[in-house]
C-alpha positions as CSV (number, residue, x, y, z in Angstrom):
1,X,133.1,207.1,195.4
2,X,135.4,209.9,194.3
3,X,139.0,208.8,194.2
4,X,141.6,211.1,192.9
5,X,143.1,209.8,189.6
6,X,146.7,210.1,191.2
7,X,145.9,207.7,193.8
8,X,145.0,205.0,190.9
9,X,148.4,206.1,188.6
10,X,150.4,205.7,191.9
11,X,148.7,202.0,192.5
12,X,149.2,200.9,188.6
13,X,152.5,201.8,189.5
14,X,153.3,199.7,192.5
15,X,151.3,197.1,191.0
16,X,152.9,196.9,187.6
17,X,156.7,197.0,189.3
18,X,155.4,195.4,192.8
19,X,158.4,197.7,193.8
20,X,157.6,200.8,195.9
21,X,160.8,202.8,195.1
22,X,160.7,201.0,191.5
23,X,157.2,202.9,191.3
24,X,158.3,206.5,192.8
25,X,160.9,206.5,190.4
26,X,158.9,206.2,187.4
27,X,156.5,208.6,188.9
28,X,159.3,211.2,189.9
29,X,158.1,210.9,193.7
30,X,159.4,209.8,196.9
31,X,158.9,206.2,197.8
32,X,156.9,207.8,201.3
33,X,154.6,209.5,199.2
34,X,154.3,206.5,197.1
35,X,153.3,204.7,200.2
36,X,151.0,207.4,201.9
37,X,149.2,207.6,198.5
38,X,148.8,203.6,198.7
39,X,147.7,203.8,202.2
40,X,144.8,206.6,201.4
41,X,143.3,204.8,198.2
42,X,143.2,201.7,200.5
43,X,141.1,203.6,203.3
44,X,138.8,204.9,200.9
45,X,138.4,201.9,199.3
46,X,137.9,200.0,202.2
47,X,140.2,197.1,200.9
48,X,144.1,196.2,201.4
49,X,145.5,195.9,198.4
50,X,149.2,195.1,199.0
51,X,151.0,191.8,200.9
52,X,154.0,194.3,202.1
53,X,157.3,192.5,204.1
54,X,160.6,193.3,204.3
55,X,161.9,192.0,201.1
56,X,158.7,192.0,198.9
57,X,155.5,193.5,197.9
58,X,152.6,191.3,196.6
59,X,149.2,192.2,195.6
60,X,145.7,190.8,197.6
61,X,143.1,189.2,195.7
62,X,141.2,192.5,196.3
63,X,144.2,194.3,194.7
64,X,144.5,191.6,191.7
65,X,141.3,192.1,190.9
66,X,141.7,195.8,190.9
67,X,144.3,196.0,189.1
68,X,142.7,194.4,186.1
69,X,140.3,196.9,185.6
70,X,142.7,199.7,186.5
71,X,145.8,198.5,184.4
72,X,143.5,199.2,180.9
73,X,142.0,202.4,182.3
74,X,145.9,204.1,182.3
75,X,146.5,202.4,179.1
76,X,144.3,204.1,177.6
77,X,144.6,207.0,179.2
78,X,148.7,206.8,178.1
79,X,147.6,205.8,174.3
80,X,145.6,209.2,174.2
81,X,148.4,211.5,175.4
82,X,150.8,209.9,173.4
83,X,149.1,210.5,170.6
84,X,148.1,214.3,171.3
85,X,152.3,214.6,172.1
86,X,153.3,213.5,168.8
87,X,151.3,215.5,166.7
88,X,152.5,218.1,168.3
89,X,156.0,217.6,168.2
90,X,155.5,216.8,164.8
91,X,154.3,220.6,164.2
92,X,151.0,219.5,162.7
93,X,148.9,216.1,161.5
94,X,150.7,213.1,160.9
95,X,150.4,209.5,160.3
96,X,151.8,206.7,161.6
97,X,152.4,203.6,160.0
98,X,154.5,200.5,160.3
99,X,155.4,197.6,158.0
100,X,158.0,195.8,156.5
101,X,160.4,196.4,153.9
102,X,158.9,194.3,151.8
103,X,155.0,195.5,152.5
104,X,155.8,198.5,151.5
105,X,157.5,197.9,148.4
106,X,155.3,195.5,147.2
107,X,151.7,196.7,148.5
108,X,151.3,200.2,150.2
109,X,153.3,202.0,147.6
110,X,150.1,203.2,145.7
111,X,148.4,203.8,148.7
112,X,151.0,205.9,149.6
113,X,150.7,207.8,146.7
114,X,146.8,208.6,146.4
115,X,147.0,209.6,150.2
116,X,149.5,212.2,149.6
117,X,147.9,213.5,146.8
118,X,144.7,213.8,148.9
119,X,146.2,215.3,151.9
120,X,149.7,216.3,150.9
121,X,150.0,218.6,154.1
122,X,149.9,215.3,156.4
123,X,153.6,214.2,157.6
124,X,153.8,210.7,156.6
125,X,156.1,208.7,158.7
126,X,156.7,205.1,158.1
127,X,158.4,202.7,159.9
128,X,160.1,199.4,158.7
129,X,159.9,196.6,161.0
130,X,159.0,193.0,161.0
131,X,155.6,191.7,161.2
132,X,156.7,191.0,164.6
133,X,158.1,194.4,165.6
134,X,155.0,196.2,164.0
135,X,152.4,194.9,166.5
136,X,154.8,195.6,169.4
137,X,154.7,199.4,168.0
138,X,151.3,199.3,167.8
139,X,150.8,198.0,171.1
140,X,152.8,200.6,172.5
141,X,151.3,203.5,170.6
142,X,153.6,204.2,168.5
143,X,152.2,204.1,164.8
144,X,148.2,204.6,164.2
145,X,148.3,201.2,162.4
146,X,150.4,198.6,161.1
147,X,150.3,196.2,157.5
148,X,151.5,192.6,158.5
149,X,151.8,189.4,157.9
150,X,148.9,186.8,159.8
151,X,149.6,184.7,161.2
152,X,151.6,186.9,163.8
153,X,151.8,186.0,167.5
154,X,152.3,189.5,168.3
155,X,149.0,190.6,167.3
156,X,146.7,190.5,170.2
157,X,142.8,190.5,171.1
158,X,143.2,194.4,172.2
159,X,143.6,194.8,168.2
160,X,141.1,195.2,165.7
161,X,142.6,193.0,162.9
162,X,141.0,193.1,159.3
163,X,142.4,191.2,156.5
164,X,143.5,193.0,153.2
165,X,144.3,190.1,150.9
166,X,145.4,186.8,151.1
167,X,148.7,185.6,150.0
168,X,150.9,182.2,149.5
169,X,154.4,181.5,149.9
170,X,157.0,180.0,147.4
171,X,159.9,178.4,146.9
172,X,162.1,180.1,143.8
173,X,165.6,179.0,142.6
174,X,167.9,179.4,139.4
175,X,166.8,176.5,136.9
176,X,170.4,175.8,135.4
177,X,171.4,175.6,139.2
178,X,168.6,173.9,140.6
179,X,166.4,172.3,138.2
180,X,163.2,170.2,139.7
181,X,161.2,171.4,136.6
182,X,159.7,167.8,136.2
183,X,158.1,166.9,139.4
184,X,157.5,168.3,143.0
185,X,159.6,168.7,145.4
186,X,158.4,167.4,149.9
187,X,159.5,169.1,152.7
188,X,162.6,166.5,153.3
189,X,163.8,166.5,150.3
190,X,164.3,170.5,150.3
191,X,165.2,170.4,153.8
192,X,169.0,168.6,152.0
193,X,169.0,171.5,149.9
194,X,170.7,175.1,150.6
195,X,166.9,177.1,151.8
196,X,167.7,180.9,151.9
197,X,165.0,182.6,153.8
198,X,164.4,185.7,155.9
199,X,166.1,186.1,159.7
200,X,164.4,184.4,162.7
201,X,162.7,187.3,164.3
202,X,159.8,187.4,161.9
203,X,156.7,185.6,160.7
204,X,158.0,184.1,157.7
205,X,160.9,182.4,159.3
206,X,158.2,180.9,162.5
207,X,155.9,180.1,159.6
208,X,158.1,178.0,157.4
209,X,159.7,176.3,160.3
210,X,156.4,175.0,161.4
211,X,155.8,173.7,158.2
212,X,158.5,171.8,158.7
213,X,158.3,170.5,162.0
214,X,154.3,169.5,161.2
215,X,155.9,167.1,158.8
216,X,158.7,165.9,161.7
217,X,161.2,167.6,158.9
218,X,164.3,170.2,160.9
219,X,164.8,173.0,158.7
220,X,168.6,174.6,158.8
221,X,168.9,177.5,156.6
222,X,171.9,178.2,154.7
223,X,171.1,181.7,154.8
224,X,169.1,184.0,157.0
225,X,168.5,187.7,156.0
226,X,166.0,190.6,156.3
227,X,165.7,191.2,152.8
228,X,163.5,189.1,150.4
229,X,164.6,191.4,147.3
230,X,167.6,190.2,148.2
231,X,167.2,186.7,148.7
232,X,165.6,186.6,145.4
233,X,168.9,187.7,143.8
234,X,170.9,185.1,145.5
235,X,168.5,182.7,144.1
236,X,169.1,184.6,140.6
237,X,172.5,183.6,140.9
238,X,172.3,180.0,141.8
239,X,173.3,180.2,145.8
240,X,170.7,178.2,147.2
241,X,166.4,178.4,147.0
242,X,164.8,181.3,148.0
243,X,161.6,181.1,150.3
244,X,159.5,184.5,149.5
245,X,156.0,185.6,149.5
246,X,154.1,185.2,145.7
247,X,153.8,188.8,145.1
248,X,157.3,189.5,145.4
249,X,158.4,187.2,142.2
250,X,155.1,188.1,139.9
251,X,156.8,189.5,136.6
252,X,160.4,188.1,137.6
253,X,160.3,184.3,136.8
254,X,161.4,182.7,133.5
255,X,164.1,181.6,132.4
256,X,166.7,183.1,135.7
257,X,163.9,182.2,138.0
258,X,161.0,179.7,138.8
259,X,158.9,178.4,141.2
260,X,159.5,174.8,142.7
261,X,156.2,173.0,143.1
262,X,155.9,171.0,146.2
263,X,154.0,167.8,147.5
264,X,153.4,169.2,150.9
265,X,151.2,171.9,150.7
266,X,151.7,175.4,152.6
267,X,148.6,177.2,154.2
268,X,147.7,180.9,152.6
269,X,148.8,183.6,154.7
270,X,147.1,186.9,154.8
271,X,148.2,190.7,155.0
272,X,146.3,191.9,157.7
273,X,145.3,196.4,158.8
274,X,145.6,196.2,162.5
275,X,144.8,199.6,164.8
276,X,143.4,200.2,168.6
277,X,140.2,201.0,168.1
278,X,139.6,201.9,171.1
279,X,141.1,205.5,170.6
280,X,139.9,208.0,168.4
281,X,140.6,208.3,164.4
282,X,141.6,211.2,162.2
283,X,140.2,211.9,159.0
284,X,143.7,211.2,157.3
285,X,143.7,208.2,158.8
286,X,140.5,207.1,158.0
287,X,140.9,207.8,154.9
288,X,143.9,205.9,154.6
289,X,142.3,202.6,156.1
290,X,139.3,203.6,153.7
291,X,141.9,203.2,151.2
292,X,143.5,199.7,152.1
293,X,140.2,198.4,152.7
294,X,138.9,199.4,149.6
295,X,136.4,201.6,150.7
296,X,137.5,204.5,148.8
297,X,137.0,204.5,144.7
């Protein structure tokens, strides 16, 4: 059956927004060519595929079940120009990536570096974002892949997710302020004490705090920020206990800092690559995932 392309875009449309003039204005249209172009992809289908009344518009069966098929198809189609758009406005081959602050200071750093040195004409361009923020960039096409913390509710089944390394979580607190040296500490017994961990919009913060309520313990932070270097220095200086991944206090404790052993034992987290592999890969960013996945020599 030949259907013209514009006739599907103009049904995602009125589908997605179940809104005819919602849909002619994302389309730049008017709302009667919005609803001719509704009415012709119906005839040729054979099929109504809109519930239309005075106040509302709501899709058939028939036009549920299309739109499931159709609703990928655009994505996809979207993803690709996307992608074609920015390298061009980026006047050449770039590379899209997004982690957090503390990914990128604490693992892609020598990534970063061998990739340049192998294509040092590529524009690198990395975004900082939570874990959480990262697969919602990805999912909109706006990096090529992302580094992040698992588990992440963010991070869907339309993702290829491969894990890079595992890692575990620790608590870390001045000795002379906080000293629990000589036995382990349980969840309710640092729940009383001031916990300084990273804001609630990302994976570390959802993680810890269903730690907690798995042992029916309430966790209430005495401080909440979006740096771990620097909630490691307001550990250093005796404010509270700091709640960081392990690789961001290897080298830094002794006598300042230490880790806090506890009774209840925290599950291993993972750094996870995560891409659509659905469109099509560069060689610079192949070579890049090559890299992380330790493909590459």
């Amino acid at each position: 059956m030949d259907v013209n392309y514009e006739l599907y875009k103009v049904f995602y449309y009125v589908a997605k927004t179940l809104s005819f003039s919602e849909a002619a204005s994302a389309l730049f249209i008017s709302q009667s060519a919005v609803s001719q172009s509704v009415k012709v992809l119906e005839r040729r289908l054979g099929q109504v595929l809109f519930t239309r009344s005075t106040k509302r518009v709501t899709l058939t069966k028939e036009g549920e079940m299309l739109f499931k098929h159709i609703e990928p198809a655009i994505n996809l189609i979207t993803k690709g120009e996307n992608q074609l758009v920015n390298s061009q406005n980026a006047g050449g081959m770039q590379l899209r990536i997004a982690a957090s602050d503390t990914i990128c200071r604490y693992y892609l750093v020598p990534y970063l570096n061998r990739f340049h040195q192998t294509f040092p004409e590529v524009h690198l361009r990395v975004m900082n974002a939570t874990s959480l923020q990262c697969a919602e960039l990805l999912a909109e096409n706006a990096v090529d892949f992302i580094v992040a913390n698992s588990p992440n509710p963010a991070l869907n089944n339309s993702m290829q997710i491969e894990t890079l390394r595992e890692f575990s979580d620790v608590f870390v607190a001045n000795k002379h302020s906080y000293d629990y040296s000589d036995r382990a500490l349980s969840f309710a017994e640092l729940s009383a004490l001031p916990i300084l961990m990273l804001s609630k919009r990302s994976t570390t913060s959802e993680f810890l705090h269903e730690q907690f309520l798995s042992h029916s313990v309430e966790l209430a932070p005495a401080v909440e920020l979006s740096s771990n270097d620097l909630l490691i220095d307001l550990a250093k200086i005796g404010l509270g206990i700091a709640f960081v991944p392990d690789f961001c206090v290897e080298g830094k404790t002794g006598d300042e800092l230490y880790i806090i052993k506890t009774k209840d034992k925290l599950p291993k987290r993972k750094l996870v690559l995560a891409y659509d592999n659905s469109l099509p890969v560069s060689e610079p960013t192949g070579y890049f995932m090559q890299l992380l996945k330790g493909e590459r020599n």
